[in-house]
N, C-alpha and C positions, 0 to 999 in steps of 0.2 A: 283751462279755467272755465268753469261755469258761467252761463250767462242769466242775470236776474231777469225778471218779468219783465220789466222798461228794456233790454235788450233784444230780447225777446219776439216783442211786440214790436219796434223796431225794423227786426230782420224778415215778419210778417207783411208787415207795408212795404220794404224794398223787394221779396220775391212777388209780392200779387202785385205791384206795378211792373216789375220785369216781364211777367207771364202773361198780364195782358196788355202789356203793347205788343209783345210779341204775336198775340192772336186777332189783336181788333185793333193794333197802328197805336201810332206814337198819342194822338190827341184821345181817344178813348181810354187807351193805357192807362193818361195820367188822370184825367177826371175819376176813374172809377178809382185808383192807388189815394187821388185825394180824399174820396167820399169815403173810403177805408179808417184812412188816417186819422177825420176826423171822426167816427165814430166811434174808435180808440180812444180820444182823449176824451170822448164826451163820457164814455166809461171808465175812463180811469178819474172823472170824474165825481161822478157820481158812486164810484166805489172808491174812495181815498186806500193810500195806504196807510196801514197802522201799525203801528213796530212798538212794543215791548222795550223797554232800556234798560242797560244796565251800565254801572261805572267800573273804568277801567281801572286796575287797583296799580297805585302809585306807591311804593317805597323811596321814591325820591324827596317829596315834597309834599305837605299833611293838605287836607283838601282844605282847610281851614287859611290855608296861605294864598296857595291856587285852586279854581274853580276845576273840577273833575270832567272828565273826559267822556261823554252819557255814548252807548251804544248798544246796537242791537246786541239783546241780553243773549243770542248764539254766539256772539264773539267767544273766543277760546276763556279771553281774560275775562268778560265781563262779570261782574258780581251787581246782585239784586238786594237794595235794601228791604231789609226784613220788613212785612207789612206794609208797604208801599209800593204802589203801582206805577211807574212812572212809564209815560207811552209818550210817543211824539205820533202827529199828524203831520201826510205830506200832503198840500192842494189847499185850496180855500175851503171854508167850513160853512154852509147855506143850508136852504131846505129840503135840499135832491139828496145829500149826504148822511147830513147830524142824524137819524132815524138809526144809518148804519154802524155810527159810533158810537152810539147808545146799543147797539146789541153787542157789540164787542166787547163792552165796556162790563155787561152782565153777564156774558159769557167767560171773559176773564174770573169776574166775581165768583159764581158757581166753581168753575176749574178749582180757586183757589180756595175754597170755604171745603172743597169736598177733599182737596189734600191735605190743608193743616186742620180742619176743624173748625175755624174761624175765616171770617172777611178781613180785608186792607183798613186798614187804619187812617191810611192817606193815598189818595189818587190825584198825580200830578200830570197836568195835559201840557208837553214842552211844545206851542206854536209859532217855535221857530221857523219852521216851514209850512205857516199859516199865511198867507198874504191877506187873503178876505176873508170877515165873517158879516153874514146877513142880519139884519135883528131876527128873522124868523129863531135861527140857530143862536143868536145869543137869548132871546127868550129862554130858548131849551136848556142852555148850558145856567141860566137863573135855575130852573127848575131844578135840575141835577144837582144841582150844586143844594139848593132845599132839601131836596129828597135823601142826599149822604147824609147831610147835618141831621135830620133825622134819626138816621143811624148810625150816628156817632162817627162816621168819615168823614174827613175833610178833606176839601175838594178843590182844587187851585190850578193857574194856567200860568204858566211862567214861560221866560223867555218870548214874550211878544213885542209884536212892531210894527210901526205904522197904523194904517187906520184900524186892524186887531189891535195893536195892542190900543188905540182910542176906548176905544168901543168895550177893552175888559177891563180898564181902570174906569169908564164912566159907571158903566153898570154890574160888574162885579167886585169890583174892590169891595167897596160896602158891608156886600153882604159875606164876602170872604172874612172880614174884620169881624163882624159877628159871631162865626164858628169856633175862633181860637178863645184861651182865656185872657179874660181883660186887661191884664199884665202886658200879653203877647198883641194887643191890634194894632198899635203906634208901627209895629215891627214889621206887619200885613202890608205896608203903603212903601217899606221901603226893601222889600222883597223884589226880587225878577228873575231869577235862575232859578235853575233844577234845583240847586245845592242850597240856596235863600229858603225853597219851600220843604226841604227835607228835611235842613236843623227846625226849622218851623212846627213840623207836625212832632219830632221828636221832642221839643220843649212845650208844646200843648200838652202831651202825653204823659208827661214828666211831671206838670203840674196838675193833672189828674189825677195822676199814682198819688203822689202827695196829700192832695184832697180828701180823696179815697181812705189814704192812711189816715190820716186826723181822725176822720169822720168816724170810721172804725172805734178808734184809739178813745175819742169820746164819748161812745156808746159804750164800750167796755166798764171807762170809766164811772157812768151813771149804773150801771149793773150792781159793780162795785159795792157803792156808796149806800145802794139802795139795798142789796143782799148782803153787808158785812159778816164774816166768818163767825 
């Protein structure tokens, strides 16, 4: 069995404390195996992990009944919904970080615009395994979340808790309710899972296409009316 980077890392900190107590004694040993240890965390800090998701496909049970199973989109099973990005963060989310999930975030974007020809539709950030976020980074994640709306993505953070999830209902609910169509924002406030923001962005979508069709439909028809046969 393979072992991931937190393993890893890990088996790193218990041979460099074996090796140097072994050369410089038990009490040097472990101060340097500590000073090791934590400069690990302070960089796995400051580098979060970021994982890609995807839902494990259910024939037992419609996801409409039960909430879907989200995992790293390498699982054998997992499928990726079409135009949607959905990533989960691990670690708290501050201002040593957010910089680096913001290049992810466009480095995704490119990857996927240069294989289908278009960008995501919807980018869902699952901070589940969020504990803290700083205002510097919720600033940022305002901004981001402006910057999609922009460009006709919509932008949402689901699955939050504690003082995250405070912190994304005071100051981004809001502006989240703003991106969808007016129909859909009562629907913004009583969202919180992966699976809340996905029917979410596909019924925003829905009533675009709609939109879209009229719009068409009644231009055609003043064409019409104005150039009769």
């Amino acid at each position: 069995k393979e072992y991931n980077w937190k393993g890893r890392m890990d088996i790193v900190v218990w041979l460099s404390g074996f090796g140097f107590t072994l050369w410089f004694g038990a009490f040097k040993g472990i101060v340097i195996a500590v000073f090791i240890s934590l400069s690990l965390i302070l960089y796995q800090v400051v580098n979060p992990e970021v994982t890609r998701l995807g839902y494990k496909r259910s024939t037992d049970t419609p996801h409409h009944v039960r909430a879907r199973k989200w995992v790293d989109r390498t699982h054998p099973e997992a499928v990726e919904e079409e135009g949607i990005l959905v990533f989960r963060l691990e670690g708290p989310l501050f201002y040593a970080n957010v910089d680096s999930v913001q290049e992810w975030l466009e480095t995704q974007e490119v990857e996927y615009s240069e294989e289908k020809g278009h960008t995501f539709k919807g980018i869902i950030l699952s901070a589940a395994a969020v504990p803290f976020i700083d205002t510097s980074a919720m600033s940022a994640l305002g901004e981001m979340l402006k910057s999609y709306s922009e460009r006709g993505i919509l932008f949402f953070v689901a699955n939050t808790f504690g003082q995250a999830g405070r912190l994304v209902s005071d100051n981004l609910e809001e502006l989240e309710g703003k991106e969808v169509a007016a129909t859909l924002r009562d629907q913004v406030g009583k969202s919180s899972s992966i699976d809340d923001y996905v029917e979410l962005v596909k019924a925003h979508l829905s009533q675009k296409h709609r939109r879209q069709s009229l719009r068409r439909a009644g231009s055609f028809r003043s064409v019409v009316i104005e150039n009769p046969a």
